[in-house]
TORZADO-775387 format. One record per residue (C-alpha): residue in one letter; x, y, z. Coordinates in pm, whole numbers, padded with zeros to 5 digits, always signed. Layout:
BEGIN
aXYZ
...
//
This chain:
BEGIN
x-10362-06192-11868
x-10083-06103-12122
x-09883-06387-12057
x-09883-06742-11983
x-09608-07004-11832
x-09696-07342-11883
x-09480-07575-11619
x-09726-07863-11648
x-09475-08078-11894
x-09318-08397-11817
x-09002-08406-11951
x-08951-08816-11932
x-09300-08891-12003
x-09381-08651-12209
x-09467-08646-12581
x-09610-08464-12890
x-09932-08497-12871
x-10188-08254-13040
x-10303-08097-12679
x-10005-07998-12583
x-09892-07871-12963
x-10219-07622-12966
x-10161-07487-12571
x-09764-07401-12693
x-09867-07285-12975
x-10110-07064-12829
x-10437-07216-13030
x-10626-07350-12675
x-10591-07017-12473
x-10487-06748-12726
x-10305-06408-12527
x-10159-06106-12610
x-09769-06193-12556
x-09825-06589-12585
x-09719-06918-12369
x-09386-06990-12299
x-09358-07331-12203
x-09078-07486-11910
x-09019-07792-11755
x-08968-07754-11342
x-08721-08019-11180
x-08932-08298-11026
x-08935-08346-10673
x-08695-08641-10735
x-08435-08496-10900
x-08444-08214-10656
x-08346-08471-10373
x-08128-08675-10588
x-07930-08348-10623
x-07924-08278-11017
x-07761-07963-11111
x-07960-07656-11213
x-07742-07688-11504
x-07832-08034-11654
x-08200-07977-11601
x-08182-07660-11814
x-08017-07915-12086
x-08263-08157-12050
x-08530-07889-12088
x-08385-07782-12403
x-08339-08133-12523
x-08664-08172-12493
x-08806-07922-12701
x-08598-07933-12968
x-08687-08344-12995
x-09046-08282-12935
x-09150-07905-13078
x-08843-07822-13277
x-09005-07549-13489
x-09108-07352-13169
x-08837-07445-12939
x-08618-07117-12942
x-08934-06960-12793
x-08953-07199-12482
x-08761-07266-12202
x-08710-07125-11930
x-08389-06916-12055
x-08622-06786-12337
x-08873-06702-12046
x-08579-06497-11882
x-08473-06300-12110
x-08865-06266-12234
x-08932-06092-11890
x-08632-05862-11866
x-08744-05725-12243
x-09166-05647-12075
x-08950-05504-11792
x-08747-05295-11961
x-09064-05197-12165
x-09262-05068-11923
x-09027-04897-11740
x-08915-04731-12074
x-09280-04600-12094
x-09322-04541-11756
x-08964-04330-11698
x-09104-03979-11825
x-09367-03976-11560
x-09142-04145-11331
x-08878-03879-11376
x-09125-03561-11336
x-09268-03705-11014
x-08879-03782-10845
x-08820-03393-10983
x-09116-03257-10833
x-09110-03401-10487
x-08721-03315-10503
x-08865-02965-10521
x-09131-03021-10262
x-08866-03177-10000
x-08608-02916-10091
x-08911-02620-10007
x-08987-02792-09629
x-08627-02816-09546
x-08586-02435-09661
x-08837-02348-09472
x-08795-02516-09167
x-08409-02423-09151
x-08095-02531-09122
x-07949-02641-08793
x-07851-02384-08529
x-07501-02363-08539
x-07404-02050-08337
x-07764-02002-08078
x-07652-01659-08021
x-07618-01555-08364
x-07895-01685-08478
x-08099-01516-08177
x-07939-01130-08289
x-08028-01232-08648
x-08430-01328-08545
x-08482-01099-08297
x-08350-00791-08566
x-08591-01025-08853
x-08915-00959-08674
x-08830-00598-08576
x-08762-00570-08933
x-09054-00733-09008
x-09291-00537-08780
x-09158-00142-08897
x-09222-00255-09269
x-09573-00404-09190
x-09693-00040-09001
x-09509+00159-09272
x-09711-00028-09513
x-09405-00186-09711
x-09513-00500-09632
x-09825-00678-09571
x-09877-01048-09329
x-10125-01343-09293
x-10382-01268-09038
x-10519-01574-08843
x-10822-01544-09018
x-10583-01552-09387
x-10649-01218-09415
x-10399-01002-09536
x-10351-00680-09436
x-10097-00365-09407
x-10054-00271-09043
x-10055+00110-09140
x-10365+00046-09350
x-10519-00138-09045
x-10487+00099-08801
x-10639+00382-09029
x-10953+00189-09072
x-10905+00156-08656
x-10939+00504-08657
x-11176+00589-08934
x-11430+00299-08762
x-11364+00439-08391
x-11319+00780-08399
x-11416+00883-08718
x-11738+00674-08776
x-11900+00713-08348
x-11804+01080-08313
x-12016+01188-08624
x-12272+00975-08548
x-12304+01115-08150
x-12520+01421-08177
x-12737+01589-07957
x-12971+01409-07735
x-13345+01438-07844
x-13394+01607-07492
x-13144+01861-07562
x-13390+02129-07524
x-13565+02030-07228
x-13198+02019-07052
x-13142+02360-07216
x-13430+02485-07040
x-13351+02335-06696
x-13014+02400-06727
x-13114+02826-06745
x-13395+02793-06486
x-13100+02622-06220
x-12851+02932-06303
x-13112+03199-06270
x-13195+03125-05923
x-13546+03264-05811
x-13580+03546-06063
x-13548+03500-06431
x-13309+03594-06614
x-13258+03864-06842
x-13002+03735-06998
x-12836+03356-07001
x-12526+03315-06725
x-12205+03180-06947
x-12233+02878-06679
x-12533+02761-06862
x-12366+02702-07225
x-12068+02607-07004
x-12214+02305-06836
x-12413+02195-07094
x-12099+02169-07335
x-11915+02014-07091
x-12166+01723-07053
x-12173+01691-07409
x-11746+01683-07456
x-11790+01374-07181
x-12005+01162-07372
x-11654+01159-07638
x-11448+00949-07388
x-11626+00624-07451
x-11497+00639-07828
x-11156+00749-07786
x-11080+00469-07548
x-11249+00267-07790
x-11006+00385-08046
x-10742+00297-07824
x-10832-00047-07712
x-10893-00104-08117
x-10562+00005-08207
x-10359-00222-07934
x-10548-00525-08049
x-10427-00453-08374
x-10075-00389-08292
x-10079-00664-07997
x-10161-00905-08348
x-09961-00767-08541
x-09727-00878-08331
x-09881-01212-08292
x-09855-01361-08662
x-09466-01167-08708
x-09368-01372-08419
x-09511-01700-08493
x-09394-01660-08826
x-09020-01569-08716
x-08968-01769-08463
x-09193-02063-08520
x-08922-02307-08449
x-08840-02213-08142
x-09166-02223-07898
x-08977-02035-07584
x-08876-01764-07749
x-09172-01697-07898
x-09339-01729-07592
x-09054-01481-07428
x-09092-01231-07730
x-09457-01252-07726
x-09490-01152-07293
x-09226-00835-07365
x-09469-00734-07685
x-09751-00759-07433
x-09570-00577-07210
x-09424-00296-07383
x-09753-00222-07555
x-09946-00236-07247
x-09661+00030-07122
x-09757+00207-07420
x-10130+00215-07421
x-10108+00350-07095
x-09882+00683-07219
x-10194+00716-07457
x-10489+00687-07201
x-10287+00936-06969
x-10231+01165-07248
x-10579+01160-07411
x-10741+01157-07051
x-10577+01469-06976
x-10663+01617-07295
x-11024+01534-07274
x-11022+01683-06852
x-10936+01992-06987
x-11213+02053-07262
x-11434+01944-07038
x-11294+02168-06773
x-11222+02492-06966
x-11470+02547-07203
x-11346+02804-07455
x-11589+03019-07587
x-11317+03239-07780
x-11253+02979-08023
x-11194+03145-08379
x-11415+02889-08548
x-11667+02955-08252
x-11613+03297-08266
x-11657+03307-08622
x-11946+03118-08695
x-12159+03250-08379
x-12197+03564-08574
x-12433+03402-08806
x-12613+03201-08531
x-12701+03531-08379
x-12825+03658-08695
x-13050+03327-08784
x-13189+03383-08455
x-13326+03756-08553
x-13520+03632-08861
x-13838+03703-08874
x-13975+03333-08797
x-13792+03361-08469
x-13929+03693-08417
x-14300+03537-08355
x-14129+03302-08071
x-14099+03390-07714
x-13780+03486-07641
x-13752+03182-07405
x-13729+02972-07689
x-13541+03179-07888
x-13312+03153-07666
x-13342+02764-07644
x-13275+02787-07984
x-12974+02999-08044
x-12821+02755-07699
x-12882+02435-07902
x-12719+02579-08260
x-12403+02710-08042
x-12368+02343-07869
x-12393+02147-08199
x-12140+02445-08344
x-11908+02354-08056
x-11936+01980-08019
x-11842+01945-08386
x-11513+02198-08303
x-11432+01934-08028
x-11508+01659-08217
x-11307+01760-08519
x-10991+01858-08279
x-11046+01494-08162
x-11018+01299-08491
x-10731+01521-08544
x-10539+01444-08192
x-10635+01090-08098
x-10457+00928-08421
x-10170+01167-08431
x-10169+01073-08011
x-10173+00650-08064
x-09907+00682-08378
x-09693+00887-08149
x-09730+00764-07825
x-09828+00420-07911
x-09712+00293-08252
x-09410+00457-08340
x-09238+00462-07978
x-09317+00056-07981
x-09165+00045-08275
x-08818+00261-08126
x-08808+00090-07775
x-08886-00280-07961
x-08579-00385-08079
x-08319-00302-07767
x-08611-00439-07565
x-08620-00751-07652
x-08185-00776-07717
x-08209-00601-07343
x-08467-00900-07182
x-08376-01195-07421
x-07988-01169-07539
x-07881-01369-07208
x-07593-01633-07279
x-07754-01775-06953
x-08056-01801-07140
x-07966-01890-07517
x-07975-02290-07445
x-08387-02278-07388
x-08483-02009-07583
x-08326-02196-07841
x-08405-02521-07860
x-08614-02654-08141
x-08932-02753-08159
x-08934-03165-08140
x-09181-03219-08422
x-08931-02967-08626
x-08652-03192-08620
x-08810-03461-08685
x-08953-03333-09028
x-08628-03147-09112
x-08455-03543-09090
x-08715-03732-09288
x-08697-03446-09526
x-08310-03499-09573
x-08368-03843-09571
x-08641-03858-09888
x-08437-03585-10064
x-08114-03801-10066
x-08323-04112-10147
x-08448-03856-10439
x-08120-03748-10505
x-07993-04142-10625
x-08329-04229-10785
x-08280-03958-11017
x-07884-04005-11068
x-08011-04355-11141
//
């Protein structure tokens, strides 16, 4: 307690007595900012009508009759003005804080209403202006100028992204697939089923020819890998740029998001078809006159006549030399493959997404016919952006105040 209003004082029947001299004077219950004694109207004089006025006079009369040397510290005009000055006090010592709090939630208003926009004025301007935003947004992000917020909080650089896509897929399962552990054993049954009934003197091309072609068709499985990897990534991509954009307006997100969807489904396929193709004919046209194959069969041939091959029967010699050629030309096809299948998705899928994006969506989405739903603001947008206002102009006069 810091401070103490005594209305317990008769002001007709009371007198200076020694009790009530000690409580005014503080001396019975001592505290920090003292007692301030007052005299209340009595129910009486209440009904009888007395003036506010006259009972204040009375009150003073009182005092200065009964505690003369303390009465310019009781009263209840004394207790006034003693309450405005502990007002004024604390609010002096509270107004630093007070100020840096009305500042900073001036700020932190000010930051939701920037971000949640101003009012749509012109729905077809703003449309152009979003629509060219997140195509904006999108080239930047896969030319690395620009990195976004995954849904995890990750972020990442869509260029960056789709390298690791590729150095994962591709890169990482086509050096790891190598020859089966049978290899040999197929080798072998492979020459027996060209020879016929005799054998052979010397091994039929058709025997490297189908066993490299079986081994070239084990590759599909990681290039469509690669290419299912790298139209997640762009399909998300795509995702967070469009929530971000056009976050306050749920249909055309929606809208932007199914043409996306479809234009990189349109996409993928131009890949598959092309990398298909491309994979039908190394398996169909195995090409033994390859320079590097060329080249480097030379030295095969010559391994094969050292004299630790020289004790084996030339069967498996010639099992031998087979399985060194089909490693030397699986790693020819799978090289040509890391080379093709990224330059074939940046081509085919990335970069003609990226040309056809932008007059796809103005071509599918800038209908006047259209503009009054794919427009319209989220509910729970408005909302915020007019309680914002509201606490920033409240804001506004405390701090003009």
């Amino acid at each position: 307690v810091k401070i103490i209003i005594s209305s317990g004082i008769n002001a007709e029947y009371g007198e200076r007595t020694t009790e009530n001299r000690l409580v005014l004077e503080g001396k019975s219950i001592p505290v920090k900012l003292g007692i301030i004694g007052v005299i209340n109207r009595s129910q009486v004089k209440i009904e009888e009508g007395q003036p506010i006025t006259q009972c204040l006079e009375e009150e003073e009369l009182f005092f200065k009759s009964n505690y003369n040397y303390i009465s310019g510290e009781m009263g209840t005009p004394y207790l006034t003005k003693r309450l405005c000055q502990i007002l004024l006090e604390h609010v002096k010592e509270c107004l630093p804080e007070l100020i840096i709090r009305i500042t900073e939630q001036k700020v932190i208003q000010q930051n939701i209403l920037d971000s949640l926009g101003t009012k749509v004025d012109d729905p077809f301007e703003m449309l152009i202006q979003l629509l060219y935003k997140f195509c904006q947004i999108f080239d930047k992000n896969i030319d690395g100028k620009e990195s976004i917020k995954l849904c995890n909080g990750k972020e990442i650089s869509g260029g960056r992204h789709l390298f690791q896509q590729f150095e994962n897929t591709i890169g990482s399962d086509l050096e790891h697939l190598v020859l089966p552990e049978d290899i040999e054993q197929q080798i072998e049954d492979e020459i027996m089923s060209s020879s016929g009934a005799k054998p052979a003197l010397f091994t039929p091309n058709v025997t490297f020819e189908n066993l490299a072609s079986n081994q070239v068709k084990i590759y599909v499985q990681p290039v469509k890998k690669a290419i299912k990897k790298c139209c997640e990534t762009i399909t998300e991509i795509t995702m967070v740029v469009s929530k971000n954009i056009f976050r306050r307006f749920p249909n055309l997100k929606r809208e932007a998001h199914h043409i996306c969807l479809s234009l990189i489904m349109s996409k993928t396929q131009a890949v598959e078809q092309f990398l298909d193709n491309y994979l039908k004919c190394e398996i169909s046209y195995i090409n033994t006159n390859h320079k590097l194959f060329t080249k480097d069969r030379k030295k095969i041939e010559e391994e094969n006549l050292d004299e630790d091959s020289q004790n084996l029967p030339f069967e498996k010699k010639n099992v031998k030399r087979i399985r060194a050629l089909l490693e030397l030309y699986s790693d020819i096809i799978k090289n040509q493959l890391m080379d093709v299948v990224p330059k074939t998705v940046m081509s085919f899928m990335v970069y003609s997404f990226k040309e056809d994006l932008h007059k796809e969506l103005i071509k599918r989405l800038a209908d006047k016919q259209k503009i009054g739903d794919l427009m319209k603001e989220d509910v729970f947008i408005e909302e915020k952006r007019e309680k914002a206002t509201r606490m920033l102009e409240a804001l506004e006069k405390a701090d003009a105040v």
